[in-house]
KOLVEX-579809 format. One record per residue (C-alpha): x, y, z; residue number from 1. Coordinates in steps of 0.2 Angstrom, whole numbers, plus 5000, padded with zeros to 4 digits. Example, Ala and Ser with C-alpha at 12.3 -4.5 7.8 and 13.67 -1.06 7.14 Angstrom:
2
KOLLO   xx   yy   zz   k
KOLLO 5062 4978 5039   1
KOLLO 5068 4995 5036   2
# end
This chain:
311
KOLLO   xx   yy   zz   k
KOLLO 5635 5027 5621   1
KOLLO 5654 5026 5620   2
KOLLO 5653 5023 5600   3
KOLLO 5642 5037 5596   4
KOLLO 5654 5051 5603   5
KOLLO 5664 5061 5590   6
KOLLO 5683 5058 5594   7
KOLLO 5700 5057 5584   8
KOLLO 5704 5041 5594   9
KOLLO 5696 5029 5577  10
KOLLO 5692 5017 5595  11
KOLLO 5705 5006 5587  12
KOLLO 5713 4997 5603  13
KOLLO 5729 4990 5605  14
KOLLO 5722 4973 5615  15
KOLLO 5739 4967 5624  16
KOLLO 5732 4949 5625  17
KOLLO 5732 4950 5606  18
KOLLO 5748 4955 5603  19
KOLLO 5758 4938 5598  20
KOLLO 5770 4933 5614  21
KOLLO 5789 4938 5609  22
KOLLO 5800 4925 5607  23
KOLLO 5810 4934 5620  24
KOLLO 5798 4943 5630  25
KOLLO 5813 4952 5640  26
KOLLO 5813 4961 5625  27
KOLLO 5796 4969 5625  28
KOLLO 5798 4977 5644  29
KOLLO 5799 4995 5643  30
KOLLO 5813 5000 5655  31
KOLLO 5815 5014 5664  32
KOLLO 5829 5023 5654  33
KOLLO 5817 5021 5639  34
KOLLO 5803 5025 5644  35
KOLLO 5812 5043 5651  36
KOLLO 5819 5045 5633  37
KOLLO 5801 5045 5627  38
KOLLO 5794 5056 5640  39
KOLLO 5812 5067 5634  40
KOLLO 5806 5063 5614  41
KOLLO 5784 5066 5617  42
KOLLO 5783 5079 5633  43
KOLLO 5788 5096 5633  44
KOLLO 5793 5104 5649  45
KOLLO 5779 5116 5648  46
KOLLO 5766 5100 5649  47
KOLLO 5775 5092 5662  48
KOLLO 5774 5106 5672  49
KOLLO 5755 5107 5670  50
KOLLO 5751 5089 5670  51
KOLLO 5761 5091 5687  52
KOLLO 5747 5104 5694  53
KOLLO 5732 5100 5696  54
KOLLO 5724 5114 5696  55
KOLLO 5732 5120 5680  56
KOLLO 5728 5102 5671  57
KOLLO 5711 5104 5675  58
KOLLO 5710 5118 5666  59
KOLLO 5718 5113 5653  60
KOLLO 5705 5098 5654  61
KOLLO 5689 5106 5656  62
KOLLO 5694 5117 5643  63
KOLLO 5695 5103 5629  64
KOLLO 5677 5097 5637  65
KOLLO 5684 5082 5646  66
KOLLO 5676 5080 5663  67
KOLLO 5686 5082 5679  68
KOLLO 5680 5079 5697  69
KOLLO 5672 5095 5702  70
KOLLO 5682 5110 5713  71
KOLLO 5676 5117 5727  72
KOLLO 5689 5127 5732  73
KOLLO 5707 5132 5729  74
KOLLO 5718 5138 5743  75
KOLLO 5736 5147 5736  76
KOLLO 5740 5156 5750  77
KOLLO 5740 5161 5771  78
KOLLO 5730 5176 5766  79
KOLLO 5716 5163 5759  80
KOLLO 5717 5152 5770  81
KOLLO 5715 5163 5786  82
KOLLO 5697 5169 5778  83
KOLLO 5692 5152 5775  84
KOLLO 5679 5142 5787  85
KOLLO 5677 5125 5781  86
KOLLO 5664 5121 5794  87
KOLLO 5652 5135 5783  88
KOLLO 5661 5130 5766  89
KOLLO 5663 5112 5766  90
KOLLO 5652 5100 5761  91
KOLLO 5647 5084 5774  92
KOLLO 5662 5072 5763  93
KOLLO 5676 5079 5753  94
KOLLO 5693 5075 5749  95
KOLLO 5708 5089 5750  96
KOLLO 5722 5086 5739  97
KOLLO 5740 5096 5736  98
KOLLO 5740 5102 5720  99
KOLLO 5758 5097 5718 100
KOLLO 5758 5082 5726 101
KOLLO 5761 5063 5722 102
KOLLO 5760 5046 5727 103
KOLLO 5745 5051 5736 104
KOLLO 5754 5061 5752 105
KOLLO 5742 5073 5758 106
KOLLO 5726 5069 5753 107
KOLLO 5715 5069 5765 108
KOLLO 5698 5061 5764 109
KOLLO 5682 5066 5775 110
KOLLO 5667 5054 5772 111
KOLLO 5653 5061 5785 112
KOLLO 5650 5076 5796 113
KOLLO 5640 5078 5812 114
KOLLO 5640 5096 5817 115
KOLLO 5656 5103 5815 116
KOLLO 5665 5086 5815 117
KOLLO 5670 5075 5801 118
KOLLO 5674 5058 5802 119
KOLLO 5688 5049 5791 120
KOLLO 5683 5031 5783 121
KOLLO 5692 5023 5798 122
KOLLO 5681 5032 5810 123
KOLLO 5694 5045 5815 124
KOLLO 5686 5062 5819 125
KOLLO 5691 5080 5810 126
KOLLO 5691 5096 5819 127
KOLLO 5689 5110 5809 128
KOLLO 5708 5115 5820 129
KOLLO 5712 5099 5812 130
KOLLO 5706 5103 5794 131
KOLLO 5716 5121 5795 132
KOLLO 5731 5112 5801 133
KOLLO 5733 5099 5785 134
KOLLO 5727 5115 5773 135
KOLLO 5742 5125 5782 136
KOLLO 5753 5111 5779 137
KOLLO 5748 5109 5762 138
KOLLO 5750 5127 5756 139
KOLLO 5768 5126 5764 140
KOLLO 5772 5112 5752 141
KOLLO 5776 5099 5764 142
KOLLO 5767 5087 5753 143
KOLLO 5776 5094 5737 144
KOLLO 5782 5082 5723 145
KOLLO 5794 5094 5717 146
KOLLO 5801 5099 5735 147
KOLLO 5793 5118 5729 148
KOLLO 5792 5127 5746 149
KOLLO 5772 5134 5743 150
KOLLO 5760 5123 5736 151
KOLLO 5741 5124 5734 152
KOLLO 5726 5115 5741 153
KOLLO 5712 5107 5731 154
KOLLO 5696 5106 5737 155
KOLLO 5683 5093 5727 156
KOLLO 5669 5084 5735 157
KOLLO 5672 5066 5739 158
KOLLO 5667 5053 5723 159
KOLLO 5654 5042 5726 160
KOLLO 5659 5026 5717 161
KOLLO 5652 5016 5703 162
KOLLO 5641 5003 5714 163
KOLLO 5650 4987 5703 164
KOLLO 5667 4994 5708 165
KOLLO 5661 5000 5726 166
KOLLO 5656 4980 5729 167
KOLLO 5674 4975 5725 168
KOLLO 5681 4984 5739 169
KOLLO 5680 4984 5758 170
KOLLO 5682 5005 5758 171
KOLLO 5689 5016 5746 172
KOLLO 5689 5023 5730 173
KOLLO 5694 5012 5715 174
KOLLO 5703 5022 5701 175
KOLLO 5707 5016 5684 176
KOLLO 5726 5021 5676 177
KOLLO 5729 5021 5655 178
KOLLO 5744 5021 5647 179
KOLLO 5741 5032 5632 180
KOLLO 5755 5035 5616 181
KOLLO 5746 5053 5610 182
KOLLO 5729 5048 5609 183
KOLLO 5731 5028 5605 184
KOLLO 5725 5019 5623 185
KOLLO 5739 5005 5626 186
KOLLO 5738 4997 5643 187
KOLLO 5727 4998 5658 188
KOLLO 5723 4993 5675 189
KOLLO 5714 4997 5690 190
KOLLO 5719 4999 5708 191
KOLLO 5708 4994 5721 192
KOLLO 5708 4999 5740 193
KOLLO 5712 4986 5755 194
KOLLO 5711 4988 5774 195
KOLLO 5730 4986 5770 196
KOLLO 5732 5003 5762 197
KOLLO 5720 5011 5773 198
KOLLO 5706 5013 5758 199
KOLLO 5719 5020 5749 200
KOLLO 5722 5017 5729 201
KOLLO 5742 5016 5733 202
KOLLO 5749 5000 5729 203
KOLLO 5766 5005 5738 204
KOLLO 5753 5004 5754 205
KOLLO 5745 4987 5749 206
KOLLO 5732 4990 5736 207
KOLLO 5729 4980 5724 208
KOLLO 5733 4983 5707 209
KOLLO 5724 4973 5693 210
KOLLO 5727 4971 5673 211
KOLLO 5712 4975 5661 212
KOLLO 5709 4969 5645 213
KOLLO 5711 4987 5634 214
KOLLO 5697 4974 5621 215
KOLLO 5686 4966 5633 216
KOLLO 5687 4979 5649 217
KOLLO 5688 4963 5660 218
KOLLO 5703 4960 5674 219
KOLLO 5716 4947 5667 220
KOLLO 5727 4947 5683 221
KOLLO 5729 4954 5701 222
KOLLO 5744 4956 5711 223
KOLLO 5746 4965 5729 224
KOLLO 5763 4968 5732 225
KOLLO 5768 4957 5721 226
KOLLO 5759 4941 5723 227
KOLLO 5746 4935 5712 228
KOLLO 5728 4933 5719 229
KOLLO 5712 4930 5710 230
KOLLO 5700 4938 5725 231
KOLLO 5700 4953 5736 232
KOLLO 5709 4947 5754 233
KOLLO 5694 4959 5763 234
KOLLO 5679 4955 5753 235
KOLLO 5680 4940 5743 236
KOLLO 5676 4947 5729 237
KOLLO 5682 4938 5712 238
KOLLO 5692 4949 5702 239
KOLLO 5698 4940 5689 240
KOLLO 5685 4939 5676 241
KOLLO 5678 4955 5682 242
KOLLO 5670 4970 5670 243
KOLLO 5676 4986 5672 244
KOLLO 5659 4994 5671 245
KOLLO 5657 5010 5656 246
KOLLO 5675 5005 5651 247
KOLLO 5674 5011 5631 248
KOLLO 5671 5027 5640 249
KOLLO 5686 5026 5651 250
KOLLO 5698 5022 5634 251
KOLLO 5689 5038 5626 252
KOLLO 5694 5049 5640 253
KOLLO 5709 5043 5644 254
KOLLO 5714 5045 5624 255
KOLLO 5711 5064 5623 256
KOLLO 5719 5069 5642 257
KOLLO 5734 5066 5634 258
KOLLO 5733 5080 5621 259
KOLLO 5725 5093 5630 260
KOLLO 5736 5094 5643 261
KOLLO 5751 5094 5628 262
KOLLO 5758 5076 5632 263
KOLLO 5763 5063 5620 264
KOLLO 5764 5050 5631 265
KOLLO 5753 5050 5647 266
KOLLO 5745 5040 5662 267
KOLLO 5728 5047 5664 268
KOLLO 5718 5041 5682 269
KOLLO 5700 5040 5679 270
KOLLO 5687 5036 5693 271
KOLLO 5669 5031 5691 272
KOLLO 5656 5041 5700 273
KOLLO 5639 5033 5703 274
KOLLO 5631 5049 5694 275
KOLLO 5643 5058 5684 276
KOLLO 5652 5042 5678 277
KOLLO 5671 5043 5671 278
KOLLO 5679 5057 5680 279
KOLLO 5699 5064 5677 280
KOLLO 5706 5062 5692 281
KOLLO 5723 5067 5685 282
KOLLO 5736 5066 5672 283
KOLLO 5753 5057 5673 284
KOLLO 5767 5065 5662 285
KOLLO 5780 5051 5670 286
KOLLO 5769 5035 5672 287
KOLLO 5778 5022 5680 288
KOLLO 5781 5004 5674 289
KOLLO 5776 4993 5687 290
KOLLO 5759 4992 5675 291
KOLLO 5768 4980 5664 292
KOLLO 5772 4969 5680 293
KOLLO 5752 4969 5684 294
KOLLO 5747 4967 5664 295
KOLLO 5760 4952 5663 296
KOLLO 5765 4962 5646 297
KOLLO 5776 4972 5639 298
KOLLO 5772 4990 5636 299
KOLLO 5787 4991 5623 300
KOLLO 5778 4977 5612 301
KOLLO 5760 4988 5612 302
KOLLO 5771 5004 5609 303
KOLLO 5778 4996 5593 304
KOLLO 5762 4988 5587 305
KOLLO 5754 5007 5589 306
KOLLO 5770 5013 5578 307
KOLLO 5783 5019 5589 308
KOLLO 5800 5016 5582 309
KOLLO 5810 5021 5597 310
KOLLO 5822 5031 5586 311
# end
């Protein structure tokens, strides 16, 4: 259990609903000049630039035992990628993912295969021509964050989620984002798929994104593109009220991705798998702000109540 786990993190949580409301809460937002002065003051340029490759965050991940959603292959150039086959070396559902990549362009998501066809979660069949083409774009860096002319594909089998996150959701993986200041967990949410964003955890594309209670691990407030809801538009679900399942694990992870990728302050995304639990999907060195939106809260407030003195 979450408790017994040997960490540095003393499991002391910065609960936002427990931090008393600011008399001016304008105040307590985090804007986006300070928070780039603290990525400038926390995060070297060396662990950026890992944090930004995926491959080379996980592993600096692995190596500091945190567990990361398994590799099945890494494709860094034509050469590879002429002698690959992925109708022999894929599995029947995986996901391909640009190593450099962000906001989620260029992942692409297989979730069945009959003979040497997979089938998207909307249905919409992969050739292995298909495949190749997406892997080519891929490694030309077309889905670069960084605009870097080569990039290189990740291959991981696709996560089989948590069955009380999986319910919540019409398709779709669910993943979880924590704001961490070194190893001190300070605000989270999860983002949930909609028919909307196409399955997709994007909440520029209509997912919803939904504050968590860093105490209690339960959603306080839901928001899709801006307006509040209480249930999921495709399910029905409630949300509000809802337990993030193995959620003390998620704040244990999330508090040491941080320094072993060398950053100060961090976003680390976090799915639950059905078997393998909390996985490391990846780690932010620039996470945005729009949490605080979600959350209702300030992150500047839970920055200062953890000891920041923004000097």
């Amino acid at each position: 259990m979450f408790m017994s786990l040997k960490r540095k993190w003393t499991g002391k949580k910065v609960d936002a609903q427990a931090i008393p409301v600011p008399t001016n809460p304008i105040d307590e937002i985090l804007g986006i000049n300070l928070r780039n002065s603290l990525i400038a003051k926390y995060n070297p340029r060396v662990a950026i630039e890992r944090a930004r490759d995926k491959v080379a965050a996980k592993v600096a991940l692995e190596a500091a035992g945190i567990s990361c959603t398994r590799t099945i292959a890494v494709i860094e150039d034509y050469g590879t990628l002429m002698r690959y086959k992925p109708s022999k070396e894929f599995p029947d559902a995986w996901a391909i993912k640009p190593a450099r990549g962000s906001q989620g362009d260029g992942i692409l998501l297989a979730v069945r295969r009959e003979g040497d066809v997979w089938y998207k979660g909307s249905g919409t069949p992969l050739t292995e021509e298909d495949v190749i083409n997406h892997l080519r774009k891929v490694v030309d860096g077309h889905f670069s964050g960084d605009a870097e002319p080569q990039d290189a594909a990740l291959i991981e089998p696709l996560i089989v989620a948590d069955p009380g996150l999986a319910n919540l959701v019409p398709e779709g993986l669910p993943d979880l984002r924590v704001i961490c200041l070194h190893d001190q967990p300070l605000m989270g949410m999860v983002r949930l798929p909609t028919n909307q964003s196409d399955g997709k955890a994007n909440l520029h594309q209509g997912a919803i994104g939904a504050g968590v209670s860093l105490e209690t691990g339960r959603i306080t407030n839901a928001l899709q593109k801006g307006k509040p809801i209480t249930h999921h538009p495709d399910t029905g679900s409630r949300l509000v009220g809802f337990e993030i399942p193995k959620w003390d694990e998620v704040l244990y992870m999330a508090s040491k991705c941080g320094p072993a990728v060398g950053l100060g302050y961090s976003g680390a995304d976090i799915v639950l798998d059905e078997n393998d639990g909390p996985l490391v999907l990846e780690v932010n060195a620039h996470p945005g702000i729009e949490i605080q939106n979600i959350n209702l809260l300030g992150l500047k407030a839970q920055m200062h109540h953890a000891g920041e003195d923004f000097r």
